[in-house]
Each structure stands twice: as structure tokens, then as C-alpha cells.
C-alpha positions in Angstrom: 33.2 -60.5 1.8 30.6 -58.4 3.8 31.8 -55.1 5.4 31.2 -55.0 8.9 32.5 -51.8 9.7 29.8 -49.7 11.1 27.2 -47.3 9.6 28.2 -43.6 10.1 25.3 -41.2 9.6 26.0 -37.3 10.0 25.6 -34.0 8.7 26.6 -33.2 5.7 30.1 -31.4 5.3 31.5 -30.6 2.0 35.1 -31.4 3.4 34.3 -35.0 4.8 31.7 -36.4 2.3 33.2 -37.7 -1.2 30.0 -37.9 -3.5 32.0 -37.9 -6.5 30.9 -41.5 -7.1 27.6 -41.9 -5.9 24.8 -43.1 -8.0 21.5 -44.2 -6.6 20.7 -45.0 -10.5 18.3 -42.0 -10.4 20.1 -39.2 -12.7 17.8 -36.6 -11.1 19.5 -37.2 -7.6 22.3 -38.0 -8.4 23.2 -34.5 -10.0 21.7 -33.4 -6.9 23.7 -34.7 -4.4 26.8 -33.9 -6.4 25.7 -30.3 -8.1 23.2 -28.6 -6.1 23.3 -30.0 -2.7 26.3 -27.8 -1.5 24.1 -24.3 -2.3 21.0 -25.8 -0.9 22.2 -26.4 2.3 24.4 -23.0 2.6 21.1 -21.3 1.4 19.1 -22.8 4.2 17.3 -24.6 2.3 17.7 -28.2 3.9 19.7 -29.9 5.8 21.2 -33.1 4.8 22.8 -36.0 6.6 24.9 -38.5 4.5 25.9 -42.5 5.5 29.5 -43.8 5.2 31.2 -46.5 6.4 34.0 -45.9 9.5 36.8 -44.4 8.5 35.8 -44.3 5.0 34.7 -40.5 2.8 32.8 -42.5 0.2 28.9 -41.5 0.7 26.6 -44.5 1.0 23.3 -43.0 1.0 21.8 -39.4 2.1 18.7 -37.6 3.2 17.6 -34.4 3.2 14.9 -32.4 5.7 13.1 -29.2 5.4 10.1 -27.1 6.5 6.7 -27.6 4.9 3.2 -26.9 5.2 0.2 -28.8 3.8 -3.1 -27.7 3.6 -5.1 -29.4 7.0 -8.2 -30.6 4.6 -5.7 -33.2 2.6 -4.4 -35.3 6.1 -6.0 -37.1 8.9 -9.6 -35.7 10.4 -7.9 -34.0 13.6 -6.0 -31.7 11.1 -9.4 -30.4 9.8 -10.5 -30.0 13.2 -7.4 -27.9 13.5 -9.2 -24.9 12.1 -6.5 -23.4 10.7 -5.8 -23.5 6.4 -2.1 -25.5 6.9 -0.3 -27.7 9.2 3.3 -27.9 9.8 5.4 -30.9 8.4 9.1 -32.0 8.1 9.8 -33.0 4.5 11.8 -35.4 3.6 12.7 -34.1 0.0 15.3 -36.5 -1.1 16.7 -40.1 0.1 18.5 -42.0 -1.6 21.1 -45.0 -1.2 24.0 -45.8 -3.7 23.3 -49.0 -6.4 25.9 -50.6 -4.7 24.2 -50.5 -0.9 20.7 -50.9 -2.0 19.4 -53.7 -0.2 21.8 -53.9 2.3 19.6 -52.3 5.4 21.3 -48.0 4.4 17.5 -47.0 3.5 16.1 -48.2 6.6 18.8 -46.8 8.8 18.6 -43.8 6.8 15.1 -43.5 7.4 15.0 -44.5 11.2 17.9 -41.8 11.6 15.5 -39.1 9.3 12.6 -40.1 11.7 14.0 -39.9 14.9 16.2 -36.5 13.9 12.4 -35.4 12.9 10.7 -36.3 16.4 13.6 -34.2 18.2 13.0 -31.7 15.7 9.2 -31.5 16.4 9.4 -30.6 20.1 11.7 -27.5 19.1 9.7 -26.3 16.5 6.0 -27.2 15.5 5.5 -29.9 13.1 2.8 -32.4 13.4 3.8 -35.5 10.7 7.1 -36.0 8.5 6.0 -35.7 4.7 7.5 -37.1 1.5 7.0 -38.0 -2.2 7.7 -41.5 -3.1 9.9 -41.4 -6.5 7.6 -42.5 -9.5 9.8 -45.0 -11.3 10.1 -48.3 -12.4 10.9 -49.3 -8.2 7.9 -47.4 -7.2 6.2 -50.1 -6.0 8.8 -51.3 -4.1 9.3 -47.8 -2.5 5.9 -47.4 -2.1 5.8 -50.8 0.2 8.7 -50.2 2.2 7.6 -46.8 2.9 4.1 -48.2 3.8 6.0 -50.7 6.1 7.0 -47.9 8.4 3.7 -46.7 9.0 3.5 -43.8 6.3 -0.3 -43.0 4.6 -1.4 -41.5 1.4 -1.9 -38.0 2.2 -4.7 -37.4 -0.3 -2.9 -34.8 -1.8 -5.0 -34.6 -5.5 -2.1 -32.0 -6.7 0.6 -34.8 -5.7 -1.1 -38.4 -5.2 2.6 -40.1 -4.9 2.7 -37.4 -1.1 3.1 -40.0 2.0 3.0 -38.8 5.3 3.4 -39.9 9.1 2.4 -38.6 12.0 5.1 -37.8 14.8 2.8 -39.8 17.6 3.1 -42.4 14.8 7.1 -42.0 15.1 7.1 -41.9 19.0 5.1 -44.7 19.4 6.9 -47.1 16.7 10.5 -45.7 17.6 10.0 -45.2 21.3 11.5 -41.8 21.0 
């Protein structure tokens, strides 16, 4: 039987969000979200936002955003034109959806929410494109096509060549935000 309660996203409180059994089948993350998340965030770090159903603690899926800068020769010609050595990003650094909800439309909300949260973000603070790295295992290809299917690019990042990025016109235009 399907559960039709609705998708919560929000920000991230230690009291409200039970991670406890997460597992996005990626070790790496999952000790993350469950070890190091909590001091990230209090650090100022990142910020994360986490998906649960309504009325329910259990955490679905999460995302996380930060400040970054990439050098202006690796992205699109206008950033060389930029003349200045690095251009300001939003970095997605983790997302990730529990086994269990994989599949099930979390990512995509998670990522529509990360985008649009990013676009607001960008007329506060400068920040031309939202950047991320596309997890290198055996789903990469997967990832890598969904992410495409949103409008993200390589980057051309030779330190990094799994770096996406898209720009926040790109975002506007596509999410009418």
C-alpha cells in the first residue's frame, strides 16, 4: 500500500529528525548523516535540509548546501570573461535518499527543493551556478543521467571530472523561480 501522506522537507533539527535508520546504501553517507552532520552544521559548515513523511521523525532523504568557489577558467566562457581567478557557487556536497524511497520521486523533490532554496539564496549573496560531484559508484551512470536531466554540465574540472554544475539563470528559467 503506497503512502500518500505528504513530503515534508525542512531544516535540519537534531530534536525532530530520527536518522538512526537511514541508509542510502552508501556507508560513506550514511555515517555522515548519522555521525558528523550534527557538528557540521553547528560549525557552519553547511546547512542541511532532511525529507520525512507528515507526522512521521523517520528521515527519508537529505541534502546539504555550502559556499564554494571554482576557478572562472573551468565553467562556461562568460565566467572567463569574468576576469576575476574564481566564481562563486552553492555546493551541493551531499544528497542522498534512503534504499527504501529510492525511486519513489524523494531525489527529485530533494533536488527541486535544493535548487530553488539555492536561487533565493543567490539574490542574498553572490553565487552564479549550484555545483556538485556526482557519487562514483556502481549507480553512477544512473546519477549521472538524472542529474543531466535537470540541466546540470560537466564543469571541466581536470582535478575532479565527476564536478556538475548549473547555472542559476538555468534554475530560474527551468523552475520559474
Amino acid at each position: 500500500m503506497p503512502d500518500d501522506r505528504p513530503l515534508i522537507i525542512q531544516k535540519f533539527n537534531k530534536a525532530l529528525h530520527d536518522r538512526s535508520a537511514f541508509s542510502c546504501g552508501h556507508g560513506p553517507i550514511d555515517n555522515f548523516l548519522k555521525s558528523s552532520l550534527s557538528d557540521q552544521v553547528k560549525a557552519g559548515m553547511a546547512v542541511a535540509y532532511m525529507a520525512t513523511k507528515e507526522a512521521d521523525t523517520a528521515v527519508l532523504g537529505f541534502y546539504t548546501l555550502g559556499a564554494m568557489v571554482v576557478r572562472s577558467g573551468l565553467g562556461p566562457t562568460k565566467w572567463k570573461r569574468a576576469r576575476v581567478p574564481e566564481i562563486p557557487v552553492i555546493y551541493i556536497r551531499a544528497v542522498a535518499v534512503d534504499k527504501k524511497w529510492q525511486c519513489k520521486g524523494v531525489g527529485t523533490a530533494l533536488m527541486i527543493d535544493a535548487l530553488k532554496k539555492c536561487a533565493g539564496i543567490s539574490e542574498q549573496v553572490g553565487a552564479t551556478a549550484v555545483v556538485l560531484d556526482v557519487l562514483d559508484d556502481e549507480h553512477f551512470k544512473k546519477r549521472w543521467i538524472f542529474y543531466e536531466s535537470l540541466g546540470f554540465h560537466h564543469l571541466n574540472d581536470p582535478d575532479n571530472p565527476k564536478r556538475v554544475f548549473i547555472s542559476m539563470s538555468d534554475i530560474r528559467t527551468t523552475l520559474k523561480v
